[in-house]
C-alpha positions in Angstrom: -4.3 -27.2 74.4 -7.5 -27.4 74.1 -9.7 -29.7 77.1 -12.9 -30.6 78.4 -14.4 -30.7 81.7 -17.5 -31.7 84.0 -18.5 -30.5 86.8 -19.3 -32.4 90.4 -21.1 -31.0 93.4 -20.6 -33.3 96.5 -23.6 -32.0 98.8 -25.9 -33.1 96.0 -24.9 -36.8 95.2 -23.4 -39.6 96.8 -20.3 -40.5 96.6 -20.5 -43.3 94.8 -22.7 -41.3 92.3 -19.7 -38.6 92.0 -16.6 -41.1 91.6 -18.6 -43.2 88.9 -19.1 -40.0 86.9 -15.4 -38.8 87.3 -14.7 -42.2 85.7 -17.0 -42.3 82.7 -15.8 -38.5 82.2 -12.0 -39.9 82.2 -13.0 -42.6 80.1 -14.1 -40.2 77.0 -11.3 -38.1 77.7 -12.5 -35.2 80.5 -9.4 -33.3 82.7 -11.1 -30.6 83.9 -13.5 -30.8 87.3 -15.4 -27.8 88.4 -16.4 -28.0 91.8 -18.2 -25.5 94.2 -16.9 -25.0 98.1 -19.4 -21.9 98.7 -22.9 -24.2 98.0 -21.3 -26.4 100.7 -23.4 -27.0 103.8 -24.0 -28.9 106.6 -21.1 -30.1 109.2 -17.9 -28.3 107.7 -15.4 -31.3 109.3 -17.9 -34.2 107.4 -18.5 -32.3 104.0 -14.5 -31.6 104.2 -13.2 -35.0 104.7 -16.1 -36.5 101.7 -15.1 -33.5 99.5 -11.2 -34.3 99.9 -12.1 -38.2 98.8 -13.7 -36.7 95.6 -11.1 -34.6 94.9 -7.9 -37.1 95.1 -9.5 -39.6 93.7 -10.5 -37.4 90.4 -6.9 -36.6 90.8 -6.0 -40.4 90.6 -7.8 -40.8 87.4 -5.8 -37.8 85.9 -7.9 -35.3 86.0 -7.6 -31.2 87.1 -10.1 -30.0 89.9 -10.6 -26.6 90.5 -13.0 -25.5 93.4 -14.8 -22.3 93.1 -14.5 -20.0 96.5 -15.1 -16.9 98.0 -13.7 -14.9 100.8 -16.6 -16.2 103.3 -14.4 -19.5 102.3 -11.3 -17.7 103.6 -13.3 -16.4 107.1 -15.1 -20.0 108.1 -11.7 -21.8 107.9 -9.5 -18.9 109.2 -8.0 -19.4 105.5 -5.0 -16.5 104.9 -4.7 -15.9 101.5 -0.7 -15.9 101.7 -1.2 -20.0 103.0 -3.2 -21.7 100.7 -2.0 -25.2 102.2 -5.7 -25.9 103.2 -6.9 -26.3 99.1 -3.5 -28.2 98.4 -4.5 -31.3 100.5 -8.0 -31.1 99.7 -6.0 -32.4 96.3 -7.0 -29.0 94.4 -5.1 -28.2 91.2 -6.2 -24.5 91.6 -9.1 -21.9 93.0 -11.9 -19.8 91.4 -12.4 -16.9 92.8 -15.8 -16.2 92.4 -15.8 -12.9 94.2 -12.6 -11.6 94.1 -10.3 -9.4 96.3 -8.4 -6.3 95.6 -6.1 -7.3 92.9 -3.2 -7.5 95.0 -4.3 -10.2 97.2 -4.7 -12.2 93.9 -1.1 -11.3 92.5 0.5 -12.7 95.9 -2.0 -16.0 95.6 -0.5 -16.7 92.4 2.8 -17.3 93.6 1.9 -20.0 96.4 4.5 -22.7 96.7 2.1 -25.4 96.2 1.6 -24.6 92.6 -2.0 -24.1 92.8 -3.8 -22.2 89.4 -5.9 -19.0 90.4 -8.6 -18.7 88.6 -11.1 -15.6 88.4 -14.3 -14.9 86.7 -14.0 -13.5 83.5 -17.8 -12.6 82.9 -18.0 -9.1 84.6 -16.4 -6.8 82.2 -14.4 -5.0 84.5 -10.9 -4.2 84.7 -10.4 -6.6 87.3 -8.0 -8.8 85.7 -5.8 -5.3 84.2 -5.8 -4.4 87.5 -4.2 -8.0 88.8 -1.3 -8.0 86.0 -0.4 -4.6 87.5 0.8 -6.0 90.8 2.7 -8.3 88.3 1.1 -12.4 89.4 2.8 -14.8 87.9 1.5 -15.5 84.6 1.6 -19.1 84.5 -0.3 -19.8 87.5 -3.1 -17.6 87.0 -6.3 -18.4 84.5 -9.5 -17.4 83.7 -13.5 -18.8 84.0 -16.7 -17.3 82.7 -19.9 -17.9 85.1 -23.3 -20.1 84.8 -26.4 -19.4 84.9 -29.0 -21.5 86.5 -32.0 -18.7 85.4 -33.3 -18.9 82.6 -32.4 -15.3 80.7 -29.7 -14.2 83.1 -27.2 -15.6 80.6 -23.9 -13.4 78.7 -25.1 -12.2 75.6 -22.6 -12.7 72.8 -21.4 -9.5 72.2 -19.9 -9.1 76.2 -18.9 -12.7 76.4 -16.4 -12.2 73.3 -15.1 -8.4 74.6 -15.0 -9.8 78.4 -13.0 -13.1 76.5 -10.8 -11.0 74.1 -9.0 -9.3 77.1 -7.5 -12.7 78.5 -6.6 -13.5 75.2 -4.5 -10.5 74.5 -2.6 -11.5 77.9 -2.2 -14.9 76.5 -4.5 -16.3 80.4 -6.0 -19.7 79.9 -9.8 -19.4 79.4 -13.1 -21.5 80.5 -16.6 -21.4 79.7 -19.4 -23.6 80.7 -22.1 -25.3 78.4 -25.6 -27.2 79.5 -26.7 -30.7 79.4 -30.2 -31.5 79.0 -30.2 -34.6 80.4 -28.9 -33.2 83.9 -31.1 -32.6 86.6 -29.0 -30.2 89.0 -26.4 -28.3 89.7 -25.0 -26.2 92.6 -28.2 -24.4 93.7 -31.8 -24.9 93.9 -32.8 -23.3 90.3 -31.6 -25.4 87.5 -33.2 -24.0 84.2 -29.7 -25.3 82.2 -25.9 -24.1 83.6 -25.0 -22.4 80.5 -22.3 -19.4 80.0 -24.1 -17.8 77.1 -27.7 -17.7 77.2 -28.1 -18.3 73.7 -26.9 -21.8 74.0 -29.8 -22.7 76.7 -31.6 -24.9 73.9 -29.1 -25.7 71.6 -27.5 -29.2 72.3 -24.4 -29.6 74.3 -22.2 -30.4 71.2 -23.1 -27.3 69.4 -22.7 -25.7 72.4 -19.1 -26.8 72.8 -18.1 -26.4 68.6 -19.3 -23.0 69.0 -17.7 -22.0 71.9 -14.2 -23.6 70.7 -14.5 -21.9 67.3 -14.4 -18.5 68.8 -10.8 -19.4 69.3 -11.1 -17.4 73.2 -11.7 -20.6 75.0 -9.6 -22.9 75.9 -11.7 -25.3 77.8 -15.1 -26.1 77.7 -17.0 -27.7 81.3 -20.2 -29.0 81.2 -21.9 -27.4 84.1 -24.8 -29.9 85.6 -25.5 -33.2 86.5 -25.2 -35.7 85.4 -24.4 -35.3 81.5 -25.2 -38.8 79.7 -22.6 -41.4 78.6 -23.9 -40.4 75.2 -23.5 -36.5 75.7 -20.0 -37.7 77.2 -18.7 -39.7 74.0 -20.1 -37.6 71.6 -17.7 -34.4 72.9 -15.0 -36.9 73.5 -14.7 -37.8 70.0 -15.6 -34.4 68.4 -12.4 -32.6 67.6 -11.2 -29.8 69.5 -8.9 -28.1 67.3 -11.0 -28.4 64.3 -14.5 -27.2 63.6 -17.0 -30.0 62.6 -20.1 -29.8 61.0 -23.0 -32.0 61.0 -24.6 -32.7 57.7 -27.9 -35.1 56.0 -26.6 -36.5 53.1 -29.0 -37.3 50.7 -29.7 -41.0 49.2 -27.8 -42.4 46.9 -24.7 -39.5 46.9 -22.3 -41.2 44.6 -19.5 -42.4 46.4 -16.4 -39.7 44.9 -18.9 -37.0 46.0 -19.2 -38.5 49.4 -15.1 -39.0 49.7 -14.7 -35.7 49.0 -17.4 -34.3 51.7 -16.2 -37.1 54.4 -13.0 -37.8 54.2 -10.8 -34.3 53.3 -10.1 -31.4 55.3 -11.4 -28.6 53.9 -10.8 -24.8 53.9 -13.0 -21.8 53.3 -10.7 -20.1 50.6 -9.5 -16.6 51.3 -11.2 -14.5 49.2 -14.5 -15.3 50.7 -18.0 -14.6 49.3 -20.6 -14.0 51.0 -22.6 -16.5 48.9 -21.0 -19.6 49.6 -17.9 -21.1 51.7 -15.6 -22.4 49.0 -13.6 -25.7 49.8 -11.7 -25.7 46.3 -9.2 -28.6 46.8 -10.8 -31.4 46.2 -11.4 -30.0 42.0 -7.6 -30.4 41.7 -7.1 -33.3 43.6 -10.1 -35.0 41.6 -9.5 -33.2 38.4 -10.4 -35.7 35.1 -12.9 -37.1 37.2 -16.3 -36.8 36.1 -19.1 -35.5 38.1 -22.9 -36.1 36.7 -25.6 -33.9 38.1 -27.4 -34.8 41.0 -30.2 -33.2 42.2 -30.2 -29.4 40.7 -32.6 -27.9 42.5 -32.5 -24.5 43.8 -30.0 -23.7 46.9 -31.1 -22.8 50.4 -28.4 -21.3 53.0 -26.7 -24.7 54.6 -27.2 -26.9 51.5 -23.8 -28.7 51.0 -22.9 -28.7 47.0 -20.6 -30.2 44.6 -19.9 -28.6 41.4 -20.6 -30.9 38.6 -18.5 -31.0 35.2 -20.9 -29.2 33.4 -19.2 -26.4 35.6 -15.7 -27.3 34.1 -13.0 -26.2 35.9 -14.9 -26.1 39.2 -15.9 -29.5 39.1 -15.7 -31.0 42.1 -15.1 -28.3 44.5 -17.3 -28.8 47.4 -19.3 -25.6 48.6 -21.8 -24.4 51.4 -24.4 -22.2 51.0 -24.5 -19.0 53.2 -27.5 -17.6 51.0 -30.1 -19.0 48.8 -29.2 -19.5 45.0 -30.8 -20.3 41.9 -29.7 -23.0 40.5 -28.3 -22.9 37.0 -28.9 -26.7 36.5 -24.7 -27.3 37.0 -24.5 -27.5 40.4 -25.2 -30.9 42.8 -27.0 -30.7 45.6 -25.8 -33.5 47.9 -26.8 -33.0 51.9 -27.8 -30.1 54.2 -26.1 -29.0 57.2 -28.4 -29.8 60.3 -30.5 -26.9 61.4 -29.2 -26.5 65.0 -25.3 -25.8 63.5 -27.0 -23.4 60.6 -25.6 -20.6 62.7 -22.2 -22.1 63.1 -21.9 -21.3 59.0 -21.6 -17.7 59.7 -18.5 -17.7 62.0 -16.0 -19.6 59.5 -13.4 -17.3 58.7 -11.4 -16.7 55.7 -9.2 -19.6 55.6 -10.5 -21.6 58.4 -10.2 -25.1 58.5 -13.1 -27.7 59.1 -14.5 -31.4 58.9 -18.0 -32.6 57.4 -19.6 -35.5 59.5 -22.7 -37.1 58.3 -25.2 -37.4 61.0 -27.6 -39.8 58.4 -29.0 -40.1 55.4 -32.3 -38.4 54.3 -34.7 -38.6 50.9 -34.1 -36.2 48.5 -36.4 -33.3 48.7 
């Protein structure tokens, strides 16, 4: 299951600040809670006893919190990693280990009797985790989280954030990834230039951040990484669907109205033998068949134009379409909308087959 999460850090807010963010998160639908213990400072007993009120009370509101540590964690509170009681009644579901041990140390970790998830970073493209399955962890209590980063340029680059992904895929380990809010103004440590996993999403909004990361199919939850996300950054993901890809889209002015049903309200499906011209949703043409569709403005295609065969075309009239290239225009086809310009990108991932949803962000003039 697919779930999202925010991320608190207690040393930098009050705690009032914190436990009213936990509740607009649970509002819109947020489990997760990522939480640092290694940017803690200050007097350990006071920042303790504060941190353990954040945590059980984001537990009261049904939500997951997972703190990330390191093994100067373990040394300052004489923590042994075979008694883990110390992150159970801080009301912990589970424990990134940022820096990790030796592999075995992990494997013994995961079969605590207090049920707490071990999490460990996924971003270094090692064989750490191969070498945790060998001392043979259980399974079910140990998961996987990519890193953030606050620097601007430090962030994965696509191709190692998919083969660092892949490998806890193929051993079936829960996944995480973080994505950036631009209306947050901090995070865990001083430089805060976004908290992003893949440095290619620094700019993009946070709800293309989050289709795009769920549409690789390696992540299973998606945690906004700063503070303070908006209420409207919060709604917007809580509503957006999780399991199925959604595309924005400007649909021209006066669409007629079957056109629109077919872009709005169906499911569509890039067909299977794809071209690399178009994605081809060709359901709604036998669905709507004996309908007629007049021409609407024919002019020529540019990649991301959404298009409706008209039935000059015959038997493709009505099937909806996307351009992946530009097209002439043989004077058949409909132009009715454009996919928005920050989710171009997202075109060029749908796979043969793939299911998605068209959402109209607004109107706009014909061109």
């Amino acid at each position: 299951m697919r779930r999202l999460g925010i991320s608190i850090y207690p040393q930098n807010a009050s705690l009032e600040e914190n436990k009213r963010y936990l509740e607009l998160a649970a509002k819109y639908g947020f489990t997760r809670v990522f939480t640092c213990l290694i940017s803690m400072k200050g007097n350990k007993e006071e920042s303790i006893k504060e941190f353990s009120e954040i945590m059980n009370y984001a537990k009261f509101l049904g939500m997951e919190v997972i703190a990330d540590v390191s093994p100067s964690i373990f040394h300052d509170f004489n923590i042994d990693y075979k008694e883990l009681r110390f992150f159970s009644e801080l009301g912990l579901r589970g424990i990134r280990l940022d820096l990790g041990f030796t592999g075995i140390e992990e494997s013994i970790m995961t079969f605590n009797p207090y049920g707490l998830k071990i999490e460990i970073n996924m971003s270094n493209g090692t064989k750490y985790l191969d070498n945790i399955l060998s001392y043979v962890p259980n399974k079910d209590n140990l998961i996987g989280c990519h890193n953030f980063y606050p620097h601007r340029y430090t962030g994965l680059s696509r191709s190692h954030f998919i083969d660092c992904s892949r490998r806890y895929e193929e051993y079936g380990i829960e996944t995480a990834a973080f994505i950036s809010s631009k209306n947050a103004a901090f995070g865990p440590w001083p430089i805060n230039e976004g908290l992003c996993t893949l440095e290619e999403h620094r700019e993009l909004p946070i709800e293309v951040q989050a289709k795009e990361l769920f549409n690789t199919e390696l992540i299973d939850n998606v945690i906004i990484a700063n503070c303070f996300a908006s209420e409207d950054e919060l709604r917007m993901l809580g509503k957006m669907s999780k399991e199925l890809l959604s595309l924005n889209i400007y649909l021209y002015e006066d669409v007629p109205e079957l056109e629109r049903k077919i872009i709005l309200e169906e499911v569509h499906f890039n067909r299977g033998d794809i071209s690399e011209y178009m994605i081809r949703s060709t359901q709604s043409r036998v669905k709507y068949a004996g309908n007629y569709f007049q021409v609407f403005n024919a002019r020529d295609i540019e990649k991301g134009d959404v298009l409706i065969e008209s039935s000059l075309y015959d038997r493709y009239a009505g099937e909806l379409q996307i351009a992946l290239k530009p097209m002439k225009n043989s004077g058949k086809t409909s132009v009715v909308g454009r996919v928005s310009e920050e989710e171009l990108h997202l075109l060029d991932s749908i796979r043969p087959w793939q299911k998605f949803i068209i959402v109209e962000k607004c109107k706009k003039p014909m061109l």
